[in-house]
Each structure stands twice: as C-alpha cells, then as structure tokens.
C-alpha positions in Angstrom: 16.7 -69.7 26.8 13.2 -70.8 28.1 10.7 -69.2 25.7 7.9 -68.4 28.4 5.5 -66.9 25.6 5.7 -69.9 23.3 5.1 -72.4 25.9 2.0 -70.6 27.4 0.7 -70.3 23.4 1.2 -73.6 22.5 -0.4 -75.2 26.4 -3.1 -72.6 26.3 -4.3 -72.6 22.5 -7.6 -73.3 22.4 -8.8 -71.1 25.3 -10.2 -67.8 25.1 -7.4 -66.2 23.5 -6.4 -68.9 21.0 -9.8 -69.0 20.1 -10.3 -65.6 19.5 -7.7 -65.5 17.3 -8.6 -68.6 15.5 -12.0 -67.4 14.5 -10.0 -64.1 13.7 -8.1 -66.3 10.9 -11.8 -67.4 9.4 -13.0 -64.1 9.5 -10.0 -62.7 7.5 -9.8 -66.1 5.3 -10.4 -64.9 1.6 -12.1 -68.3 1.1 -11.7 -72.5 2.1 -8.4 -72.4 0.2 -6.6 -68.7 2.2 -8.4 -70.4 5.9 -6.4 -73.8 5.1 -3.5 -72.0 4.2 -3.0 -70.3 6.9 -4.6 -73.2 10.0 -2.9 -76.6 9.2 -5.7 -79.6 9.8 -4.3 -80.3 13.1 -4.8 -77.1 14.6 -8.6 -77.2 13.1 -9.3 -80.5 14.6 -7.7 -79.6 18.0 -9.9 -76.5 18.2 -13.2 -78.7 17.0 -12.4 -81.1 19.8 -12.3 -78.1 22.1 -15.5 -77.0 21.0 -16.7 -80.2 21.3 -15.4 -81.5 24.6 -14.1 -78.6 26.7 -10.8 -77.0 26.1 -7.7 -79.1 27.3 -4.4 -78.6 28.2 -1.6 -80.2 26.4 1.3 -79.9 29.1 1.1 -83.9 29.1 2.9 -84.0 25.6 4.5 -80.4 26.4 6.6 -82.0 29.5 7.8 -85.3 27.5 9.2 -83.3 24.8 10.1 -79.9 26.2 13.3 -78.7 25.2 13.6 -76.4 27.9 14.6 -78.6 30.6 16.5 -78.6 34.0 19.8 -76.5 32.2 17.2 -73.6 31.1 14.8 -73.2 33.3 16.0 -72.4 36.5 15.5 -68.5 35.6 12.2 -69.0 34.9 11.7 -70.7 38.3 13.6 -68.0 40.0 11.6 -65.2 37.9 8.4 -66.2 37.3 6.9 -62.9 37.2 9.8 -61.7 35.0 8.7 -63.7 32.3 4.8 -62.4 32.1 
C-alpha cells in the first residue's frame, strides 16, 4: 500500500513542521551524546543546509527510488483527499 504520511514526512522534512520537531529533539536531548542518539548526522546536516540555503524538497531522489510505484498508487491518484 502507498504510505501517504511517510512520503509527505520524508519530502517535507525540513519545513516548518520537521523543523519544529527537530529542535523539539534538542530541546529534550539530555546532552551531545542523548541529541546524536536520537538525529543520525545526516538528518543534522540536511537540516543545517536548510537553515543555510532554504529548505528543499527531495522528491528528485524520492521518485527514482520510490517503492510505491504504478501497481500502488493508483488509489492514491483516485483518492487524494482520502489519504490526508
């Protein structure tokens, strides 16, 4: 099945809402060692490069690699407001 949610997360991470929740994670981060724990270096140098150059999306890599292809996601086409 196409999983609507997890696409939109992972496209629209570093926007307002993945942000939010990213500075969340410092905030509740016991110390250097809970924070990198918990936000791989990847993740932390995606959102510095957002802060730093305006937020991007990343439906470039998304579409090359996306499992949810023609077979599953003719519902969501038919249903878009279904899967909000």
């Amino acid at each position: 099945d196409f999983d609507f949610v997890a696409c939109s997360v992972h496209n629209y991470r570093e926007f307002m809402g993945g942000f939010t929740d990213w500075a969340q994670t410092i905030a509740d981060s016991a110390d250097a060692a809970d924070f990198r724990s918990r936000v791989s270096d990847s993740e932390n140098a995606s959102m510095w490069q957002s802060l730093s150059f305006k937020a991007n999306y990343k439906a470039a890599y998304c579409l090359a690699v996306c499992p949810a292809g023609e077979e599953v996601i003719e519902p969501y086409l038919d249903d878009r407001k279904g899967f909000m």
